[in-house]
C-alpha distance (Angstrom), angle and dihedral (degrees) to the residues before:
residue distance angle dihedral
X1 . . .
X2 3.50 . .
X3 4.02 98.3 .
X4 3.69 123.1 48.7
X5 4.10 135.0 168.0
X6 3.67 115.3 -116.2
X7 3.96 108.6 -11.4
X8 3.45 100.0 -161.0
X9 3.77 94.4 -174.4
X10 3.54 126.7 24.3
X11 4.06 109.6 -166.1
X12 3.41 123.0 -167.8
X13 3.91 133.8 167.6
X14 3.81 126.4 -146.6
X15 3.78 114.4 -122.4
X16 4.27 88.0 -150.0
X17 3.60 123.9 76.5
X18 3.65 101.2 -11.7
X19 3.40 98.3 -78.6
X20 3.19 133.6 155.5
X21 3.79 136.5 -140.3
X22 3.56 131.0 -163.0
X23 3.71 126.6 -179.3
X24 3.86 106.9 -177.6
X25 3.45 102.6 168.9
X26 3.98 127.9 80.2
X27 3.95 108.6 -109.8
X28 3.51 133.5 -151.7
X29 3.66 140.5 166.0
X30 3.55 141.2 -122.1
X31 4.19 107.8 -77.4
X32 3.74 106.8 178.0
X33 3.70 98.5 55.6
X34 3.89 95.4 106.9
X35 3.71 103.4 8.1
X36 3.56 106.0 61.7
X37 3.69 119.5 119.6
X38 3.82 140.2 -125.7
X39 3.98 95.3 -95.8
X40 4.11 118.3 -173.8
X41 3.96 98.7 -83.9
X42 3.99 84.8 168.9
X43 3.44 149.3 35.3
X44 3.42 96.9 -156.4
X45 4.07 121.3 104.8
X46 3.96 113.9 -147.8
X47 3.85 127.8 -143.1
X48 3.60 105.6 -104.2
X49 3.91 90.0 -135.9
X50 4.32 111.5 20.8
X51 4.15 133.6 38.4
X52 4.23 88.4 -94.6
X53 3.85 117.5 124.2
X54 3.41 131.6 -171.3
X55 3.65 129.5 -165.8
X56 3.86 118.3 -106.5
X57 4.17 92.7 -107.8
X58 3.73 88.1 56.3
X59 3.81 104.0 53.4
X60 4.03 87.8 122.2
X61 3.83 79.2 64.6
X62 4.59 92.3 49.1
X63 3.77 80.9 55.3
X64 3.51 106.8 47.2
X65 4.04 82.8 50.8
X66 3.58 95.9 49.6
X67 3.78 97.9 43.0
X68 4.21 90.9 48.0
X69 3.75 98.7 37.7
X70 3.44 107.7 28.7
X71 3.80 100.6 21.6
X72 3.74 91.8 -133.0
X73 4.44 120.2 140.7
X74 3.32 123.6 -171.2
X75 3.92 110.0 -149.8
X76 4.41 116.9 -134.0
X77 3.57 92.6 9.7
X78 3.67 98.6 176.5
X79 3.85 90.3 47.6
X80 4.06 84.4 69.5
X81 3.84 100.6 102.3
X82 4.00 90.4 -161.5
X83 3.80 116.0 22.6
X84 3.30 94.4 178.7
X85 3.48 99.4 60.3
X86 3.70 89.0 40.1
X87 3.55 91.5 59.1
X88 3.70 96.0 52.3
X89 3.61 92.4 47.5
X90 3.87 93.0 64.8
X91 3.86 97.3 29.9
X92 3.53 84.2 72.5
X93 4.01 102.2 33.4
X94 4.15 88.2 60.2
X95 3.55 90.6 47.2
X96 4.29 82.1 61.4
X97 3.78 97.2 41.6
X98 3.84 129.4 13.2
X99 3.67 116.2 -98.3
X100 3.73 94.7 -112.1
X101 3.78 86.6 73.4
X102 4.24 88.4 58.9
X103 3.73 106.8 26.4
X104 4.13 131.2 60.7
X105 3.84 113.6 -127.9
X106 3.81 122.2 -124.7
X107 3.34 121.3 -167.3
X108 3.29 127.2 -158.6
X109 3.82 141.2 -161.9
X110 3.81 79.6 29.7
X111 3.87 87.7 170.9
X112 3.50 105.0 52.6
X113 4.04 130.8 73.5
X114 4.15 112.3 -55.8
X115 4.24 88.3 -108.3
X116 3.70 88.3 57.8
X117 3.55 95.6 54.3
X118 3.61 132.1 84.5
X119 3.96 140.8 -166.1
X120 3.75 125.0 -145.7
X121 3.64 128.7 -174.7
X122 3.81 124.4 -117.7
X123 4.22 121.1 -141.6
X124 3.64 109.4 -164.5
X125 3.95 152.7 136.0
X126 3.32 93.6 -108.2
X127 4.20 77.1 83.1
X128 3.56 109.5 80.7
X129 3.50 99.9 -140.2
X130 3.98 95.1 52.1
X131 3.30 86.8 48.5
X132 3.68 94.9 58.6
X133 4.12 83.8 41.7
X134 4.04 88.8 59.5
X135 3.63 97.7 44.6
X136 3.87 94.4 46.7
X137 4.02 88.3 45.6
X138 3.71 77.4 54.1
X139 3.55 103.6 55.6
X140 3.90 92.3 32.7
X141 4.01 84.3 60.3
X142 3.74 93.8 45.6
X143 3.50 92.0 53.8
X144 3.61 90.4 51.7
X145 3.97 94.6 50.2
X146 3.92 84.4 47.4
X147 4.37 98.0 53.7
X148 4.11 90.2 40.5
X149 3.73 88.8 47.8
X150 4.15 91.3 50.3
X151 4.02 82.8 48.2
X152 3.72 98.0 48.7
X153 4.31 77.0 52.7
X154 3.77 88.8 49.8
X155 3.90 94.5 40.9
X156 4.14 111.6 117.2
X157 3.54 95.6 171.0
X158 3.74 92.0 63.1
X159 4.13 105.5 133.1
X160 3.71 116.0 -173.4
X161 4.45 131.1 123.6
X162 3.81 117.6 -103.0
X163 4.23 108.0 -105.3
X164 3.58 84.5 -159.3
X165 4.14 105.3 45.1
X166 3.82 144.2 15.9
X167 3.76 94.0 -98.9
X168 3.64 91.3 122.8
X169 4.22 119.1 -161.9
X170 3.83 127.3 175.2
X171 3.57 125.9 -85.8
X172 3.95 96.0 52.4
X173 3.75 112.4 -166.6
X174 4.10 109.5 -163.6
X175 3.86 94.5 -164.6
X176 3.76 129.9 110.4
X177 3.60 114.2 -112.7
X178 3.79 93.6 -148.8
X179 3.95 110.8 45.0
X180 4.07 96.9 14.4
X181 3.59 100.9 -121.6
X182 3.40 124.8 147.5
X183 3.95 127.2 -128.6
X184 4.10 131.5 -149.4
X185 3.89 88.0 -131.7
X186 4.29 143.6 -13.5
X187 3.50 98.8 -86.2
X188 3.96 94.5 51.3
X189 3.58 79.6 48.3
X190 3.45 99.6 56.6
X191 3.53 98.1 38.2
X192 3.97 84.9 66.8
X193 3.63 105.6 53.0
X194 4.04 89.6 44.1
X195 3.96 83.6 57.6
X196 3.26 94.6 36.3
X197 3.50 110.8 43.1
X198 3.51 90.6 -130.1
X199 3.74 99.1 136.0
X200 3.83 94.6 120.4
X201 3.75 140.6 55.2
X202 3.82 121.8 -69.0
X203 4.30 98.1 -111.1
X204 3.54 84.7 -165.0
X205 4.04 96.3 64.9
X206 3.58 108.9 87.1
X207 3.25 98.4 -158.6
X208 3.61 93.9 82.4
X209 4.48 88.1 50.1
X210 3.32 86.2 103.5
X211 3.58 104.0 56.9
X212 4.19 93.0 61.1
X213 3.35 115.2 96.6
X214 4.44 85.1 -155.0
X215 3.67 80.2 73.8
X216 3.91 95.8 69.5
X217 3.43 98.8 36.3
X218 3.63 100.6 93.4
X219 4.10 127.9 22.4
X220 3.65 109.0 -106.7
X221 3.95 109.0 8.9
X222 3.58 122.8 93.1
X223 4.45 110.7 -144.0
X224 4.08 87.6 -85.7
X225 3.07 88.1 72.7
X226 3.21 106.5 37.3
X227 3.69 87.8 58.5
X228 3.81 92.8 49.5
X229 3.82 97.2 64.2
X230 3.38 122.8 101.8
X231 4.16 109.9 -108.7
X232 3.78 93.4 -166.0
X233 3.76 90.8 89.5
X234 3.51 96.3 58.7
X235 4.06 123.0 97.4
X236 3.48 105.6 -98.9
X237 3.74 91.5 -154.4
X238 3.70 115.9 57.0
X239 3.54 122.8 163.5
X240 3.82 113.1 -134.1
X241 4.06 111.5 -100.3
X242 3.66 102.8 -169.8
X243 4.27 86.5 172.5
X244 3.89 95.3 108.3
X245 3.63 85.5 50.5
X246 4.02 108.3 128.3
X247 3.82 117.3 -170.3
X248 3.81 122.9 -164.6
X249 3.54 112.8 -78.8
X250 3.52 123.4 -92.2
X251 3.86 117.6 -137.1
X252 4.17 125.9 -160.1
X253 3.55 113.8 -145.8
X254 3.40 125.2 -135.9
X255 4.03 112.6 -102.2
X256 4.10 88.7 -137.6
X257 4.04 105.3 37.8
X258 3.90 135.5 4.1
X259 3.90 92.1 -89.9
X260 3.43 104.4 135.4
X261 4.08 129.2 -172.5
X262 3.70 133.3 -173.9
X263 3.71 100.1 -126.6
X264 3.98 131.0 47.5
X265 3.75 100.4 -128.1
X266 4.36 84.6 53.6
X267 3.82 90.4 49.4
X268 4.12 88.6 49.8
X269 3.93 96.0 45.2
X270 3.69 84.9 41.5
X271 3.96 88.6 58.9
X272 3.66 94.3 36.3
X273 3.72 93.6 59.2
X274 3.68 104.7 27.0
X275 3.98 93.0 40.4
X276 4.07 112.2 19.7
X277 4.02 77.1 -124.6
X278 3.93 109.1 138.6
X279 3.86 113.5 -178.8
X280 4.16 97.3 -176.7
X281 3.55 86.7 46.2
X282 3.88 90.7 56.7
X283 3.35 84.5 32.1
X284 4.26 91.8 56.0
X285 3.68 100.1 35.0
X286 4.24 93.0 51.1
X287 3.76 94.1 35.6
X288 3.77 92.2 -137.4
X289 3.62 121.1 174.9
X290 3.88 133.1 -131.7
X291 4.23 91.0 -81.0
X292 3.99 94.9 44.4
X293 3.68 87.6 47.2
X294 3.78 84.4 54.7
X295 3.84 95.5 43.7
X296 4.24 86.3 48.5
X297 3.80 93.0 54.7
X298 3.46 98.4 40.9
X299 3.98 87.6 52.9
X300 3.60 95.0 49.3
X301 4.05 88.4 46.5
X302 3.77 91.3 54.9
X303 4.44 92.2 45.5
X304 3.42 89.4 49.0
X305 3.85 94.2 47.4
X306 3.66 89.0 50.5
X307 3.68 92.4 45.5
X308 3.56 97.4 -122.3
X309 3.64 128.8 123.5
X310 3.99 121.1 -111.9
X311 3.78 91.4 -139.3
X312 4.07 115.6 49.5
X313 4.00 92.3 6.8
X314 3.95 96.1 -123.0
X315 4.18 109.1 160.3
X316 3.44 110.5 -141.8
X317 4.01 125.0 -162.6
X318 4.22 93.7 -116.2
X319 3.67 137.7 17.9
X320 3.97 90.9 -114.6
X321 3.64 79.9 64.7
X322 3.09 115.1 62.3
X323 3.61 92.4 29.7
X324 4.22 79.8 62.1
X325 3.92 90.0 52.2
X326 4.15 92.5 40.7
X327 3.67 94.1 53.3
X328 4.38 97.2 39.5
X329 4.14 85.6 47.4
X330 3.86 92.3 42.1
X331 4.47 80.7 -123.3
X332 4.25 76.9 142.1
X333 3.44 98.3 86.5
X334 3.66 102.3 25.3
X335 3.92 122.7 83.9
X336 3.09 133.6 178.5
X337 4.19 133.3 -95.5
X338 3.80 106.3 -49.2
X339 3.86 97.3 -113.5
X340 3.84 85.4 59.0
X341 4.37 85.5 73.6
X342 3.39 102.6 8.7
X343 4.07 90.4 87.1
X344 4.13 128.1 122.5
X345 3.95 84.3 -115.2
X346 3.53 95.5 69.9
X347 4.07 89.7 58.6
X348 3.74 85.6 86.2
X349 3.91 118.8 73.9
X350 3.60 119.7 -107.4
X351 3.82 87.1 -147.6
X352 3.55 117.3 40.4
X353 3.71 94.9 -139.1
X354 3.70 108.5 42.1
X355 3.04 107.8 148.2
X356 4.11 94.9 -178.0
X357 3.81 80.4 78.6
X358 3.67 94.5 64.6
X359 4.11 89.3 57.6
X360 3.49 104.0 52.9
X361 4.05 116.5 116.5
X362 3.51 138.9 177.7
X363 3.46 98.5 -175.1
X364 4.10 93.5 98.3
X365 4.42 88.6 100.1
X366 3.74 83.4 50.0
X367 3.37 93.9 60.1
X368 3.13 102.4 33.8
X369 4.10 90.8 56.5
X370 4.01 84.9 52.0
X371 3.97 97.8 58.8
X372 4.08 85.4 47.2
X373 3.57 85.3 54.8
X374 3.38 94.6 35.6
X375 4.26 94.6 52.6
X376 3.74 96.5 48.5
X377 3.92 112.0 120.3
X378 3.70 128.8 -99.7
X379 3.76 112.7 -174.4
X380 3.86 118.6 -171.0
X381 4.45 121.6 -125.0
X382 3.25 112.2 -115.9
X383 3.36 113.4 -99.7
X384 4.07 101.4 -171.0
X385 3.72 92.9 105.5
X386 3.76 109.3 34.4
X387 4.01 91.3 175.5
X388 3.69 87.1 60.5
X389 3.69 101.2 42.2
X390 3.92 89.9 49.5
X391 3.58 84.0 61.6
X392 3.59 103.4 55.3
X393 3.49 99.0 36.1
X394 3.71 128.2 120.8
X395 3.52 94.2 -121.7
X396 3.47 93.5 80.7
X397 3.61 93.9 57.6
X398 3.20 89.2 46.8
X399 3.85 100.4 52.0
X400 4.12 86.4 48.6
X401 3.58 95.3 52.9
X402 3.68 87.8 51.1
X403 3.90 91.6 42.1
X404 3.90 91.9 44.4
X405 3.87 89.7 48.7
C-alpha cells in the first residue's frame, strides 16, 4: 500500500551499519509554494492609463477621471465582481497593444466642426476577451466566497451571543441583523425580531450581495433575478457532468529543496538543472518499475530529511547542506547497493502528501513497443489484374491442403 490516511509513524531501518532510523512524527511538505493565489494586497484602485490612485470606496471618483481625462467607459460597471483586478488586467493589456485594438470608438458631436468633436473609447462584453476576463473574475470570486464560507464552518474561535438563547459568548453585538437598530440589552433585542420577524438578513442591503453565491452563478444577473425566472423550462432530468470540474492544484515538491511546480515534467527539469538529479535517467539505466521508483524516492526523501547523504552516509546539520556536499561530490546521482532502498519499508511515503508519488509511470517500454508495432509496413497486392492475382494467391494452397487433408 502505497497511500495511507494519517501515518502517524513512519519506521524505517538503515541497511548500513546497523543503524537504525526512526521517524515518529507525521511529515508533510510545503503546499502553497506554486498554488497560491493573487489575494487583495491593496485597497487602492489604479488608473488604467496615468500614476493616479483612488481608494476602493471612491471608484465613482477612478471613473469620472478616466471618462474626462482619458475618455475611456467601462460598460456594466457594477456587474464587475472584482474591479480591482479588472483594472489591472487591462492597465497592462493597453500598455501591449493600443486601445483602439480593444475598445469601440464613439464619436460625438458628429455634426459639428472636427475641433468640437470628441472620441471616447468603449470597454465592454461585447469584446470577447473581456468577456472571458468578467466571467473568470466571476468564478475566481465564487471560489473565494465558497473556501471562506467552509472556514467560517471550520472556525472554533468564533465568539458571538446566541439571538435565540441565553448561552451567552463574548463579543455580544445588541443590533438587529435585519433593520440595523440597536438595542439597550438581549432581551429587548429579542423581543424585536420575535415581533418583528426580523430573524433573517435584510435582502434588500447590498452590502451583503456579495456574500451569495446566486450572484455568480450566471454572467450578468444579480440573485433577483435569478430567482425571478421561470424554472419550468428547464430539463428536469439532467445527468450529472462533473467534466468542468477543477480541483485545487496539486504541486510536486522537489526531492532536494521546497521548489515546488504544478506539473511533473517542470518538477524534473527543475531538478535536472538546478540539481544534476535525473529521475528517468535513473529510472532508464536501472530499469525500475512503478513500485521501485516509489521505494527510490521515498529513500531519498527520508536521507535528505535526515540530512545525510544516500551515497557515503555523511549527516550534515541542514538539508542545504548536504544537498551542497551531494551536488560538489557528484553523491546526487549515485546511491547506494540496491538492497540498501529496495526494502518493504520504503512502500510507505516519507511525506504523507507527496504528491510526486502519484506521477510515477513505467509504462514508457510499453509504449514504446506499441509505436514499433505500430510503424511496421503494410504494403497493399496489386489488384490491377485480379485473374492473375487469384492465381498466385495463397488461398489456393491453402484450400488444397485443406482438400488434400
Amino acid at each position: 500500500m502505497i497511500h495511507g490516511g494519517s501515518v502517524m509513524a513512519a519506521v524505517g531501518m538503515a541497511a548500513r551499519e546497523g543503524k537504525k532510523d526512526w521517524i515518529l512524527e507525521p511529515l508533510s511538505l510545503p503546499e502553497s509554494s506554486c498554488c497560491i493565489t493573487d489575494g487583495f494586497t491593496s485597497l487602492v484602485l489604479p488608473c488604467i492609463f496615468c500614476e493616479d490612485c483612488y481608494p476602493a470606496e471612491e471608484q465613482e471618483k477612478l471613473l469620472g477621471h478616466m471618462i474626462v481625462e482619458h475618455k475611456l467607459v467601462i460598460a456594466d460597471v457594477k456587474l464587475i465582481v472584482d474591479f480591482r483586478r479588472y483594472v489591472l488586467y487591462w492597465k497592462k493589456r493597453f500598455i501591449e497593444q493600443s486601445i483602439t485594438d480593444f475598445c469601440s470608438v464613439i464619436r460625438t458631436n458628429s455634426q459639428a466642426p472636427e475641433e468640437e468633436q470628441t472620441d471616447y473609447y468603449l470597454l465592454c462584453d461585447v469584446l470577447p476577451e473581456d468577456r472571458v476576463l468578467r466571467e473568470q473574475l466571476q468564478q475566481k470570486r465564487l471560489e473565494e466566497v465558497l473556501e471562506q464560507q467552509q472556514q467560517e464552518r471550520n472556525d472554533s474561535s468564533f465568539a458571538r451571543v446566541c439571538m435565540f438563547c441565553n448561552e451567552e459568548f463574548s463579543g455580544n453585538s445588541l443590533q438587529c441583523l435585519y433593520c440595523e437598530k440597536t438595542f439597550r440589552d438581549k432581551n429587548t433585542l429579542k423581543d424585536h425580531m420575535r415581533k418583528k420577524q426580523h430573524r433573517r438578513i435584510n435582502a434588500r442591503n447590498h452590502e451583503y450581495d456579495k456574500f451569495y453565491t446566486i450572484n455568480y452563478l450566471e454572467l450578468g444577473k444579480n440573485w433577483e433575478e435569478v430567482q425571478s425566472e421561470d424554472d419550468r423550462e428547464m430539463i428536469e432530468e439532467q445527468d450529472d457532468d462533473w467534466s468542468d470540474w477543477q480541483g485545487p492544484p496539486v504541486c510536486a515538491v522537489c526531492l532536494f529543496c521546497e521548489k515546488a511546480q504544478d506539473t511533473t515534467e517542470k518538477l524534473q527539469l527543475h531538478m535536472k538543472v538546478a540539481h544534476h538529479f535525473d529521475l528517468l535517467k535513473l529510472k532508464s539505466e536501472m530499469g525500475l518499475n512503478f513500485y521501485q521508483q516509489v521505494k527510490l524516492v521515498n529513500f531519498i526523501r527520508r536521507e535528505i530529511h535526515q540530512c545525510r547523504c544516500n551515497e557515503c552516509g555523511k549527516t550534515f546539520s541542514s538539508k542545504s547542506e548536504v544537498v551542497s556536499h551531494m551536488t560538489e561530490t557528484s553523491h546526487i546521482m549515485s546511491l547506494l547497493d540496491r538492497s540498501a532502498w529496495d526494502q518493504p519499508q520504503y512502500y510507505f511515503p516519507t511525506y504523507e502528501n507527496d504528491a510526486l508519488l502519484c506521477s510515477l509511470s513505467d509504462c514508457e517500454s510499453e509504449s514504446v513497443a506499441d509505436n514499433q508495432i505500430t510503424n511496421i509496413p503494410v504494403i497493399a497486392e496489386d489488384i490491377s489484374d485480379l485473374q492473375a492475382l487469384k492465381k498466385s494467391s495463397i488461398l489456393n494452397f491453402l484450400q488444397h491442403s485443406d482438400t488434400k487433408n
